[in-house]
mmJSON file of the N, C-alpha and C atoms, coordinates in Angstrom:
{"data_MODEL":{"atom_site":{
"group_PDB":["ATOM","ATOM","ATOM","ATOM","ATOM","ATOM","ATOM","ATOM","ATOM","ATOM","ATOM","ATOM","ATOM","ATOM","ATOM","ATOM","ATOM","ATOM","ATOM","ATOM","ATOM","ATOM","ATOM","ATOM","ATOM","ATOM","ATOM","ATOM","ATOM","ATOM","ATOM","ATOM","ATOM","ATOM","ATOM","ATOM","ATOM","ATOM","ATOM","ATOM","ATOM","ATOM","ATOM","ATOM","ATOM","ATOM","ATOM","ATOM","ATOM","ATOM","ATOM","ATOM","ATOM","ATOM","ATOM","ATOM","ATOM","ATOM","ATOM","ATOM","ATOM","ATOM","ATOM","ATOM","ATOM","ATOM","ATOM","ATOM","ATOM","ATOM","ATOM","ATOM","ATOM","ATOM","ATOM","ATOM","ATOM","ATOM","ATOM","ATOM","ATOM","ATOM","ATOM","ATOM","ATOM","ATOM","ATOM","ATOM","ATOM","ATOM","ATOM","ATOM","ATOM","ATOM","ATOM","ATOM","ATOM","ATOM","ATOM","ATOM","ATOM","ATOM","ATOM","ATOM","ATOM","ATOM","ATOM","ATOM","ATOM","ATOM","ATOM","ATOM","ATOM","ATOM","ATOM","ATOM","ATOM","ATOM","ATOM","ATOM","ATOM","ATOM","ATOM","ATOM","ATOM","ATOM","ATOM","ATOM","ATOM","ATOM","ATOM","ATOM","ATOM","ATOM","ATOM","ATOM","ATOM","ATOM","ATOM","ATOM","ATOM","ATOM","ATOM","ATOM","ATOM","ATOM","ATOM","ATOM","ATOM","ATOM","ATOM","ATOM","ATOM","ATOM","ATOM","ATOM","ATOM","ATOM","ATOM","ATOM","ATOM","ATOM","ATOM","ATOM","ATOM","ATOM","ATOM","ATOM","ATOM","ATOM","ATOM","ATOM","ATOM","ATOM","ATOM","ATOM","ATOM","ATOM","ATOM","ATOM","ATOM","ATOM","ATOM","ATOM","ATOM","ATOM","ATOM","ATOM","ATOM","ATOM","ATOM","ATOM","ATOM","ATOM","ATOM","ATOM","ATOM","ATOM"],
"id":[1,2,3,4,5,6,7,8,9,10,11,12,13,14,15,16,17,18,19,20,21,22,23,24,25,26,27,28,29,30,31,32,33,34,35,36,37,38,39,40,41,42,43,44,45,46,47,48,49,50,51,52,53,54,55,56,57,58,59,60,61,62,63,64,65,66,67,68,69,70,71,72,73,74,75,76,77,78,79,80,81,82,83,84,85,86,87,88,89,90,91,92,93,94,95,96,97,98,99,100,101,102,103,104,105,106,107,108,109,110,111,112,113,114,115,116,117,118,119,120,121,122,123,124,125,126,127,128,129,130,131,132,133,134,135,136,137,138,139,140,141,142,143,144,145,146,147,148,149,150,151,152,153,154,155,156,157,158,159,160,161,162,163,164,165,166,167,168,169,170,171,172,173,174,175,176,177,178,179,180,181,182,183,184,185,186,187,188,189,190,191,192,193,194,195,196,197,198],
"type_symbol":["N","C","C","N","C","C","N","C","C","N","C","C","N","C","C","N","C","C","N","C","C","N","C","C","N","C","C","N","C","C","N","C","C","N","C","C","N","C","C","N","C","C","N","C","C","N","C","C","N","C","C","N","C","C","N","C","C","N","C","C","N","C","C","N","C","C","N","C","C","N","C","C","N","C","C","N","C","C","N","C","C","N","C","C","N","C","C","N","C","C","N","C","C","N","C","C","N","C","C","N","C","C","N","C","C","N","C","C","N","C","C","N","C","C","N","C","C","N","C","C","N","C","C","N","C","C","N","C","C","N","C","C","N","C","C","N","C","C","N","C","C","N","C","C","N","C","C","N","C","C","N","C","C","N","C","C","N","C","C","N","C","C","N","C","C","N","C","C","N","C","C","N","C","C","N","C","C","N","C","C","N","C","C","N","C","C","N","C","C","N","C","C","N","C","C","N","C","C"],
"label_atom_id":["N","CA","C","N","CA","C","N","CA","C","N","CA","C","N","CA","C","N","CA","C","N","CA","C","N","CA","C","N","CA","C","N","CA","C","N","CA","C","N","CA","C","N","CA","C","N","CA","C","N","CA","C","N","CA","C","N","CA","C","N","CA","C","N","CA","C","N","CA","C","N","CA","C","N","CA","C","N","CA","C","N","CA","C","N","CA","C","N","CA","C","N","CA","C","N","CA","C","N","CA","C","N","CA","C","N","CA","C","N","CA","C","N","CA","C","N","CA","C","N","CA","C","N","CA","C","N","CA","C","N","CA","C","N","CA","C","N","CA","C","N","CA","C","N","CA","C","N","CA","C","N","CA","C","N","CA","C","N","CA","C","N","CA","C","N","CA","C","N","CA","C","N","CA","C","N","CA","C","N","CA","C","N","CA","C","N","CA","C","N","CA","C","N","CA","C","N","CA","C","N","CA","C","N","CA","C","N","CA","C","N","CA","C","N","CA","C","N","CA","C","N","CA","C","N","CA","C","N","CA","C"],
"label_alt_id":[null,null,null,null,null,null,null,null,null,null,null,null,null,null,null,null,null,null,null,null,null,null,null,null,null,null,null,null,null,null,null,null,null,null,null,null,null,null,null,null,null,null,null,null,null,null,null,null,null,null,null,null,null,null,null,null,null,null,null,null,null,null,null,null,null,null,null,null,null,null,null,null,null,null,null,null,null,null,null,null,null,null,null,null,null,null,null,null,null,null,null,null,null,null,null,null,null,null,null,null,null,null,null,null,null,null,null,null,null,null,null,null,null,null,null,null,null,null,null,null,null,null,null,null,null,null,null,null,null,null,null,null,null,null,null,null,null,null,null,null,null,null,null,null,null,null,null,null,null,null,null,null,null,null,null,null,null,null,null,null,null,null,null,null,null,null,null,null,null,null,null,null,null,null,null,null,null,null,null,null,null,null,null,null,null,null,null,null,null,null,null,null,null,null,null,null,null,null],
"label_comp_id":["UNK","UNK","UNK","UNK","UNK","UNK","UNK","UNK","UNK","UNK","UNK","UNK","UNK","UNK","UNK","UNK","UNK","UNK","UNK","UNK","UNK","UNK","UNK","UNK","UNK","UNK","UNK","UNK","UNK","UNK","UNK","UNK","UNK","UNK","UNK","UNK","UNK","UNK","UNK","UNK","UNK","UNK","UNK","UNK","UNK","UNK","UNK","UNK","UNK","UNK","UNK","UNK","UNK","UNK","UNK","UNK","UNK","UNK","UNK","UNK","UNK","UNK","UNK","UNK","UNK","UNK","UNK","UNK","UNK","UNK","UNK","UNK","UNK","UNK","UNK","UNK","UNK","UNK","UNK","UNK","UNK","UNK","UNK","UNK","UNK","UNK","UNK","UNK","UNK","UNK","UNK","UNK","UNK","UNK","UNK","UNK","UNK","UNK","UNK","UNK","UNK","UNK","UNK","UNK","UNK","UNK","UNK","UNK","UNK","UNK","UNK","UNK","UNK","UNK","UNK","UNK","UNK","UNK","UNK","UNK","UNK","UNK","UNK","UNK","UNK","UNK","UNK","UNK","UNK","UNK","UNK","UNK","UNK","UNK","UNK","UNK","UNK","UNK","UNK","UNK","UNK","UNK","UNK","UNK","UNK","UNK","UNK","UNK","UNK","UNK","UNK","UNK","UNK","UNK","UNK","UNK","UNK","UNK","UNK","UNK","UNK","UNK","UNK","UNK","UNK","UNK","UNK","UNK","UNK","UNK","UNK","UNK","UNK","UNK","UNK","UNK","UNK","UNK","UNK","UNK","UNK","UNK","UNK","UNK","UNK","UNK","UNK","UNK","UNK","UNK","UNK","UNK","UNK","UNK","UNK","UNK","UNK","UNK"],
"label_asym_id":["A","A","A","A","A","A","A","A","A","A","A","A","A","A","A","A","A","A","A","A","A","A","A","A","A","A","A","A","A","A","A","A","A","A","A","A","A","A","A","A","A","A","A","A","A","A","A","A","A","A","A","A","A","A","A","A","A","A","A","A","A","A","A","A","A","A","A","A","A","A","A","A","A","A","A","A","A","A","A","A","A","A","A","A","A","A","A","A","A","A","A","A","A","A","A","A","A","A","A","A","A","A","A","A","A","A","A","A","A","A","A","A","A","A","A","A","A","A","A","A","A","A","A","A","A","A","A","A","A","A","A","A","A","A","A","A","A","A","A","A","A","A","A","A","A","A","A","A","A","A","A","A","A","A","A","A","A","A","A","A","A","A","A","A","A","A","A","A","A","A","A","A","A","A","A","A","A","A","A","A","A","A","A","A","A","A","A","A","A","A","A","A","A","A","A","A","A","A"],
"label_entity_id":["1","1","1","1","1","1","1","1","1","1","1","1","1","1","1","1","1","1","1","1","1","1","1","1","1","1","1","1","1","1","1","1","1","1","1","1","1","1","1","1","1","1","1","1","1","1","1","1","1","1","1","1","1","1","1","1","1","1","1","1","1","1","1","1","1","1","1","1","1","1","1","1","1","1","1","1","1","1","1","1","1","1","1","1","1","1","1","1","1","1","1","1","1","1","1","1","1","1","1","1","1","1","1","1","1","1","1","1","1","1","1","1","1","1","1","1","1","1","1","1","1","1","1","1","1","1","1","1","1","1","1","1","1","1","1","1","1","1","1","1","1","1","1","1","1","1","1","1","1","1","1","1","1","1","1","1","1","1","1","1","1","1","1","1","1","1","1","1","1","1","1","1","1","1","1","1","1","1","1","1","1","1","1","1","1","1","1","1","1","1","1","1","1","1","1","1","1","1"],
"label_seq_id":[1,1,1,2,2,2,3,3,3,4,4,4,5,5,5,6,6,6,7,7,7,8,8,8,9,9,9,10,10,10,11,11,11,12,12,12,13,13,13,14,14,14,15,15,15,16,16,16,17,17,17,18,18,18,19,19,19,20,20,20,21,21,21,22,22,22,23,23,23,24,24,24,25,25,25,26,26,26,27,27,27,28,28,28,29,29,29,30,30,30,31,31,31,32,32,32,33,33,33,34,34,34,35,35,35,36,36,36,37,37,37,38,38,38,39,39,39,40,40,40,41,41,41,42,42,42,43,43,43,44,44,44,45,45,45,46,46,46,47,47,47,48,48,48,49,49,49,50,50,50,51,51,51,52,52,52,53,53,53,54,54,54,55,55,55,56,56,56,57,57,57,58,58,58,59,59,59,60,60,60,61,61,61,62,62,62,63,63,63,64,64,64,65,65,65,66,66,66],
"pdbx_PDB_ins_code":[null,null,null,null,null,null,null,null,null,null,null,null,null,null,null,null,null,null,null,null,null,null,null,null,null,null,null,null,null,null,null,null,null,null,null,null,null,null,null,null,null,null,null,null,null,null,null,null,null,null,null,null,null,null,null,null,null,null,null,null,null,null,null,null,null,null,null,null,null,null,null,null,null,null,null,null,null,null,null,null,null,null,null,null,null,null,null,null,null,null,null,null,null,null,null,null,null,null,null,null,null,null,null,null,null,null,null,null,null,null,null,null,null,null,null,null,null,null,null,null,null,null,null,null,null,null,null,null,null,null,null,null,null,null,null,null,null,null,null,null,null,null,null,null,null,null,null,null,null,null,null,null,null,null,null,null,null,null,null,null,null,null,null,null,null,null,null,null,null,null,null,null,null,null,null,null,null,null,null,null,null,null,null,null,null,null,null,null,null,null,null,null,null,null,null,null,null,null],
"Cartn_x":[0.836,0.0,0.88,0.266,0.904,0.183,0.427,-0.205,0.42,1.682,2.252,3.297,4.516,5.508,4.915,6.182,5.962,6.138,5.365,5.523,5.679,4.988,4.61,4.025,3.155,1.993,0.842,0.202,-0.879,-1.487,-1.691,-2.436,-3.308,-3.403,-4.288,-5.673,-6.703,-7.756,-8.537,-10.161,-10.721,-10.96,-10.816,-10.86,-11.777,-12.431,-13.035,-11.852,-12.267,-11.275,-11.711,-10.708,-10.766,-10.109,-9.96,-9.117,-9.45,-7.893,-8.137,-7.019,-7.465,-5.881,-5.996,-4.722,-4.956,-3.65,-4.087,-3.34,-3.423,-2.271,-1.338,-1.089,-0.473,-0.844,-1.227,0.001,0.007,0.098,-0.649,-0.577,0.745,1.344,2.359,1.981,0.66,0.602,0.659,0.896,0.912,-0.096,-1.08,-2.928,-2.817,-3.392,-3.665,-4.444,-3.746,-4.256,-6.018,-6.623,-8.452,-8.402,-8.917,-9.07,-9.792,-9.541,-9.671,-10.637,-11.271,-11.817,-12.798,-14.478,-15.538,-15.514,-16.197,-15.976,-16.583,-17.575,-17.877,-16.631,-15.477,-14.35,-13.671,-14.09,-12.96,-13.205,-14.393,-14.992,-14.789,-14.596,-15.004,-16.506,-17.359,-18.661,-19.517,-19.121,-19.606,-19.007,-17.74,-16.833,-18.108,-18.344,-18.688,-17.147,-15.756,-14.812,-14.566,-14.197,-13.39,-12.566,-11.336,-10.323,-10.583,-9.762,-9.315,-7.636,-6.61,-5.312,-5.319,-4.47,-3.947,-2.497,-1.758,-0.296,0.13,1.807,1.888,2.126,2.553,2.364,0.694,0.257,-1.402,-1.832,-2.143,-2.623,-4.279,-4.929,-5.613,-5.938,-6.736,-7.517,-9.052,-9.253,-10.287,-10.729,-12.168,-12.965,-13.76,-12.723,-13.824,-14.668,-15.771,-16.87,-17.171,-17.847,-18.057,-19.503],
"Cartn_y":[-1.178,0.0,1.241,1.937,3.453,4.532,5.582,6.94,8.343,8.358,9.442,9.372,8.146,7.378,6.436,5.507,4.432,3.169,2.588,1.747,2.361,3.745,4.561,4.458,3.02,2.239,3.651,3.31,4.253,4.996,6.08,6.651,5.764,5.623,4.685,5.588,4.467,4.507,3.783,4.262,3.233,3.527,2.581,2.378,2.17,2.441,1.932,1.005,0.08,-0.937,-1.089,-0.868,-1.594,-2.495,-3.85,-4.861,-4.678,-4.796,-5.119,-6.108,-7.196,-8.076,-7.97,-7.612,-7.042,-8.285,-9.138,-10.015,-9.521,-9.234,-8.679,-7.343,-6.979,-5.724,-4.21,-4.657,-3.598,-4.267,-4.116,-4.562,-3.909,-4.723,-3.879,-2.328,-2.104,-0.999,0.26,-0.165,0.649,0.838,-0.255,0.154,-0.758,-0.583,-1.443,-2.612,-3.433,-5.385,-5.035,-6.139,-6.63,-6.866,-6.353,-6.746,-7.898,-8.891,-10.394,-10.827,-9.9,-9.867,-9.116,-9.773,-8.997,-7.337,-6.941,-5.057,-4.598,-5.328,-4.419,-4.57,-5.63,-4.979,-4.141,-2.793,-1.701,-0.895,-0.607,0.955,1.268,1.818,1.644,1.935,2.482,2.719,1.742,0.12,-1.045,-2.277,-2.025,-3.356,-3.472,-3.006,-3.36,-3.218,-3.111,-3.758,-2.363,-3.082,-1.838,-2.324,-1.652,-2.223,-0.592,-1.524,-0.518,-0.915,0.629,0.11,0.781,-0.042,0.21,0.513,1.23,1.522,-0.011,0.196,-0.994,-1.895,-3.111,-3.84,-4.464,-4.82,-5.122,-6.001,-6.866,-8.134,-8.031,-7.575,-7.842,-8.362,-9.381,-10.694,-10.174,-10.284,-10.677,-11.318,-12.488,-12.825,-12.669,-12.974,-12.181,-13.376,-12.853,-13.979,-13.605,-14.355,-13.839,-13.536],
"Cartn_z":[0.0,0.0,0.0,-0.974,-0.991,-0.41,-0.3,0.127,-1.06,-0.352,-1.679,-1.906,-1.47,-2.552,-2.589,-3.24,-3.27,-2.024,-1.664,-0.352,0.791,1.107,2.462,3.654,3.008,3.824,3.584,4.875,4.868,6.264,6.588,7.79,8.408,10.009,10.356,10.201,10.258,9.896,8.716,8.572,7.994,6.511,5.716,4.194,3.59,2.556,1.337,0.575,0.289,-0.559,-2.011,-2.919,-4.299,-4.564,-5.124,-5.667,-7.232,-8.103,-9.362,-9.435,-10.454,-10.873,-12.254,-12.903,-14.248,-15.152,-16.06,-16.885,-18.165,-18.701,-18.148,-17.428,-16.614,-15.882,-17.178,-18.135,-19.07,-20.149,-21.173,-23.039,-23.171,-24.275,-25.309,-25.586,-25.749,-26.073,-25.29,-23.71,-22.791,-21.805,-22.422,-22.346,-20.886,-19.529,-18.915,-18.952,-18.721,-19.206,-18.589,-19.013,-18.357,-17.013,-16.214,-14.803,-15.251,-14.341,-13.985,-13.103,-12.067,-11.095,-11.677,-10.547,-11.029,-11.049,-12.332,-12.594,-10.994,-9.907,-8.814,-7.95,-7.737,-6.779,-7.071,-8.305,-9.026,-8.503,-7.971,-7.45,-5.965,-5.611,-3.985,-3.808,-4.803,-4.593,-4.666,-5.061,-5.452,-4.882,-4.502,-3.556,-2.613,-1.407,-0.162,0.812,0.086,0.914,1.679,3.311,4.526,5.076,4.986,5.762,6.927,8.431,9.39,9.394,9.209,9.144,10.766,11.044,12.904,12.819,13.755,13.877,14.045,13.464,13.261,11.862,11.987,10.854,10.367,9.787,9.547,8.278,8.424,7.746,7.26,5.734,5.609,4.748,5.344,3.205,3.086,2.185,1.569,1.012,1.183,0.635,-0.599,-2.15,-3.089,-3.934,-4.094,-4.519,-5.911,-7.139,-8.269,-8.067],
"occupancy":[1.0,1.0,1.0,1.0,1.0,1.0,1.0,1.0,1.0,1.0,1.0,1.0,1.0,1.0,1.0,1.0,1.0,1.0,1.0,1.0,1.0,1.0,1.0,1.0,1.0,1.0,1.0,1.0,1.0,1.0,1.0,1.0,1.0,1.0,1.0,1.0,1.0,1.0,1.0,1.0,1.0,1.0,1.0,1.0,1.0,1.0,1.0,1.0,1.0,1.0,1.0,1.0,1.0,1.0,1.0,1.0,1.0,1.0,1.0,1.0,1.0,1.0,1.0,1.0,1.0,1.0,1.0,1.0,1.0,1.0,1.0,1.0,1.0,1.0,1.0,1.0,1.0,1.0,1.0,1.0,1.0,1.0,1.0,1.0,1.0,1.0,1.0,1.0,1.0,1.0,1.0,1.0,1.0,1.0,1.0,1.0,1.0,1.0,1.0,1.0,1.0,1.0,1.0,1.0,1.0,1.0,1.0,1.0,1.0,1.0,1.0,1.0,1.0,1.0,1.0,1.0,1.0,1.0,1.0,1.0,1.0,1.0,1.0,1.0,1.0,1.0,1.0,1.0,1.0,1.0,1.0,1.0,1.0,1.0,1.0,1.0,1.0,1.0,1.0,1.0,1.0,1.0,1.0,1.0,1.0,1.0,1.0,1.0,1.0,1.0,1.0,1.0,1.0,1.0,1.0,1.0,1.0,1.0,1.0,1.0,1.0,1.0,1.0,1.0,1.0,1.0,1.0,1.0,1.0,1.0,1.0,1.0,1.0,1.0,1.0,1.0,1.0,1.0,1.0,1.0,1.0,1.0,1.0,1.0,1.0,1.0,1.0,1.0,1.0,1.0,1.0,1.0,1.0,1.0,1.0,1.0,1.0,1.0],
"B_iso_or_equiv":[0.0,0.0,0.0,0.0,0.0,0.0,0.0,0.0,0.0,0.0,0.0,0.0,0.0,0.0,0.0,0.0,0.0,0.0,0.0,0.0,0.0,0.0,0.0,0.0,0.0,0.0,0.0,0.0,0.0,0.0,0.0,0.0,0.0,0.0,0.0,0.0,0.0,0.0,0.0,0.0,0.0,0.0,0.0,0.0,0.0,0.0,0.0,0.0,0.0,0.0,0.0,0.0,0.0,0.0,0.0,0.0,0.0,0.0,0.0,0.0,0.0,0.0,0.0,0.0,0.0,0.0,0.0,0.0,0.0,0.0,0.0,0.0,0.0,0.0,0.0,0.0,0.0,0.0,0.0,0.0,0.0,0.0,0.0,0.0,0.0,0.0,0.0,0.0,0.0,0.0,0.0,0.0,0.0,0.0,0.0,0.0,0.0,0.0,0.0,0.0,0.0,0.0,0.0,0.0,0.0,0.0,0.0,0.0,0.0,0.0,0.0,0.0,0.0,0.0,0.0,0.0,0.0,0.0,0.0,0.0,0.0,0.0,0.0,0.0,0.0,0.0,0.0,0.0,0.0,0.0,0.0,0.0,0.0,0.0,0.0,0.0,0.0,0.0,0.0,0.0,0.0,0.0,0.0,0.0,0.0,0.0,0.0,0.0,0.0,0.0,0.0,0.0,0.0,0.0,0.0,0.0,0.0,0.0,0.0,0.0,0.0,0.0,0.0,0.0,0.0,0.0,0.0,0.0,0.0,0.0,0.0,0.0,0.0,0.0,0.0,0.0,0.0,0.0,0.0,0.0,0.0,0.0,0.0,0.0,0.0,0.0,0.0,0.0,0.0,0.0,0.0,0.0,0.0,0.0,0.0,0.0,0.0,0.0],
"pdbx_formal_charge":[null,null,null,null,null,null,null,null,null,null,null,null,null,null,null,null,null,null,null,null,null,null,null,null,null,null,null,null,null,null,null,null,null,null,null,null,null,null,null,null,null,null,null,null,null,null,null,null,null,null,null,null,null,null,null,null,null,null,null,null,null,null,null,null,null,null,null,null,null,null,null,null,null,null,null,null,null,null,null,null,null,null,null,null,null,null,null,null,null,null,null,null,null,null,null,null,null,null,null,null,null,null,null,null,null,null,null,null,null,null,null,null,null,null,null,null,null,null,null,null,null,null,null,null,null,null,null,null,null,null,null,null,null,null,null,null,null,null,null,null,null,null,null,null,null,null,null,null,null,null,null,null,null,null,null,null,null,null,null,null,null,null,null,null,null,null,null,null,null,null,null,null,null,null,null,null,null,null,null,null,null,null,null,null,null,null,null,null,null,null,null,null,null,null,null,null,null,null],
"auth_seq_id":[1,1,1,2,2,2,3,3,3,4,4,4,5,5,5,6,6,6,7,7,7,8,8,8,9,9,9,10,10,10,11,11,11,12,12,12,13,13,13,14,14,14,15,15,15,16,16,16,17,17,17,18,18,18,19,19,19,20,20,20,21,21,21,22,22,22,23,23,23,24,24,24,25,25,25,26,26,26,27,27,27,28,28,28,29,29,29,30,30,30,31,31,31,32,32,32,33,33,33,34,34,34,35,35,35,36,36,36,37,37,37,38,38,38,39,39,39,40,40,40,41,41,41,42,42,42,43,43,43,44,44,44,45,45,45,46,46,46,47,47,47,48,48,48,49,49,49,50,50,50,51,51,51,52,52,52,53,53,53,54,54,54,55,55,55,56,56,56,57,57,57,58,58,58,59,59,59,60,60,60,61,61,61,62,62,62,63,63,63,64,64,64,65,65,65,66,66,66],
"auth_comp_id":["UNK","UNK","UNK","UNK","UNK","UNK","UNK","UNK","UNK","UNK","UNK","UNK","UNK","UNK","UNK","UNK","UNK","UNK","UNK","UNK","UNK","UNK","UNK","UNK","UNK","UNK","UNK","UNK","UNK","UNK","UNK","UNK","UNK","UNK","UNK","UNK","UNK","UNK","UNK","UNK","UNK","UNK","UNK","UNK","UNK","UNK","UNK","UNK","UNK","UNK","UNK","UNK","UNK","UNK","UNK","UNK","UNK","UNK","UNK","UNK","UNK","UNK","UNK","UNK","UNK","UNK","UNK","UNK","UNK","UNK","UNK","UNK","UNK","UNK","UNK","UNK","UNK","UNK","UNK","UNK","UNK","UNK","UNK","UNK","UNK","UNK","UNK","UNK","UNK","UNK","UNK","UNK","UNK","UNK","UNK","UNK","UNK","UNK","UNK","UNK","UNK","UNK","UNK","UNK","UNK","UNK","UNK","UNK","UNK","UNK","UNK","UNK","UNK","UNK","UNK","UNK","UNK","UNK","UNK","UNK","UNK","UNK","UNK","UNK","UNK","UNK","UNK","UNK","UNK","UNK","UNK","UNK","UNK","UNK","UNK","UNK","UNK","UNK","UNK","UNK","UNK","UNK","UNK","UNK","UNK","UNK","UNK","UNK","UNK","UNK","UNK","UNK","UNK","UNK","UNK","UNK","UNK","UNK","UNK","UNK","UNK","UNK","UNK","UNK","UNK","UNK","UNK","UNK","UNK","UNK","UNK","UNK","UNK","UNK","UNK","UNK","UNK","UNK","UNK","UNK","UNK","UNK","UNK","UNK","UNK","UNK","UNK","UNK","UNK","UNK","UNK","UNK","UNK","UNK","UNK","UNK","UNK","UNK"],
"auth_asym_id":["A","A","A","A","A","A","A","A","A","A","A","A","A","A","A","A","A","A","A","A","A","A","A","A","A","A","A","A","A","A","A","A","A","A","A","A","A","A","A","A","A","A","A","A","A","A","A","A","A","A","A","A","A","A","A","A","A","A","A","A","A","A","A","A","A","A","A","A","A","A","A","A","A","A","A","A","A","A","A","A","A","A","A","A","A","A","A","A","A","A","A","A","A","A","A","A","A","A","A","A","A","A","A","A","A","A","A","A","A","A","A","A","A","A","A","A","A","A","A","A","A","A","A","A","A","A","A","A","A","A","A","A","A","A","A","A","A","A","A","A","A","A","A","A","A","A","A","A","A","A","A","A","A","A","A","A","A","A","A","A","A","A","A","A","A","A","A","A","A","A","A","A","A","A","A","A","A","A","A","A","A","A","A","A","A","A","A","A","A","A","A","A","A","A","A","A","A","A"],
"auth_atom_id":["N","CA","C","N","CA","C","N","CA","C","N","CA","C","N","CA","C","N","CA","C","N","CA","C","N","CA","C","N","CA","C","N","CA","C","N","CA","C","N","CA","C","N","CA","C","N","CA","C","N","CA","C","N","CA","C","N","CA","C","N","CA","C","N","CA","C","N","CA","C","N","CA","C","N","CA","C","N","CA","C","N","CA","C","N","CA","C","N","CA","C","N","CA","C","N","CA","C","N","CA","C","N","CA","C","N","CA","C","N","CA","C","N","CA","C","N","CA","C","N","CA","C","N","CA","C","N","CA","C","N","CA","C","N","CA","C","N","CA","C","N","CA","C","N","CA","C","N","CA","C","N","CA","C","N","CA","C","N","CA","C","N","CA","C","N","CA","C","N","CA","C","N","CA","C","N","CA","C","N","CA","C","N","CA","C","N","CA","C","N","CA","C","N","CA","C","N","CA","C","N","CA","C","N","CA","C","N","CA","C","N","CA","C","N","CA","C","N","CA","C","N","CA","C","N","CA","C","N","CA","C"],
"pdbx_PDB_model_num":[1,1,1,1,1,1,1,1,1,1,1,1,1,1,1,1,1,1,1,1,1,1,1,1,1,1,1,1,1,1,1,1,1,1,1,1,1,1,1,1,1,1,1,1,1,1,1,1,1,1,1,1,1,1,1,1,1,1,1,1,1,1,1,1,1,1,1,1,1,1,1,1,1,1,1,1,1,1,1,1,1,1,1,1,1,1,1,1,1,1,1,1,1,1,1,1,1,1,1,1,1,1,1,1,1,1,1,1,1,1,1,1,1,1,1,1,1,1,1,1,1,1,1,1,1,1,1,1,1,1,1,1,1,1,1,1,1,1,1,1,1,1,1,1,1,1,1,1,1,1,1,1,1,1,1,1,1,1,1,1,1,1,1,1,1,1,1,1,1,1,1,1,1,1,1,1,1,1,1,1,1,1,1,1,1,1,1,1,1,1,1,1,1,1,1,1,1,1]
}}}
């Protein structure tokens, strides 16, 4: 997780979550690959997903269903 470099982690507190898995991440053409995963885990307005990040190191999974 980023914030505003790269690998910053993130401010504690609570999240809206998006997941995308993209094969290939990027086309030859530069174009970002097809997300792989259903189009509602892209949005945060349609996931359902919340993470809470706590100080600290922090472990979260998710459960994604089609």
């Amino acid at each position: 997780m980023s914030t505003y470099v790269a690998n910053d982690g993130l401010p504690e507190g609570a999240y809206r979550v998006t997941i995308t898995l993209r094969e290939p991440f990027f086309e030859p053409s530069g174009k970002l690959g097809k997300n792989t995963l259903p189009e509602k885990y892209a949005s945060h307005m349609t996931s359902g997903l919340t993470a809470k990040v706590k100080a600290g190191a922090n472990e979260i999974n998710f459960d994604l269903t089609k």
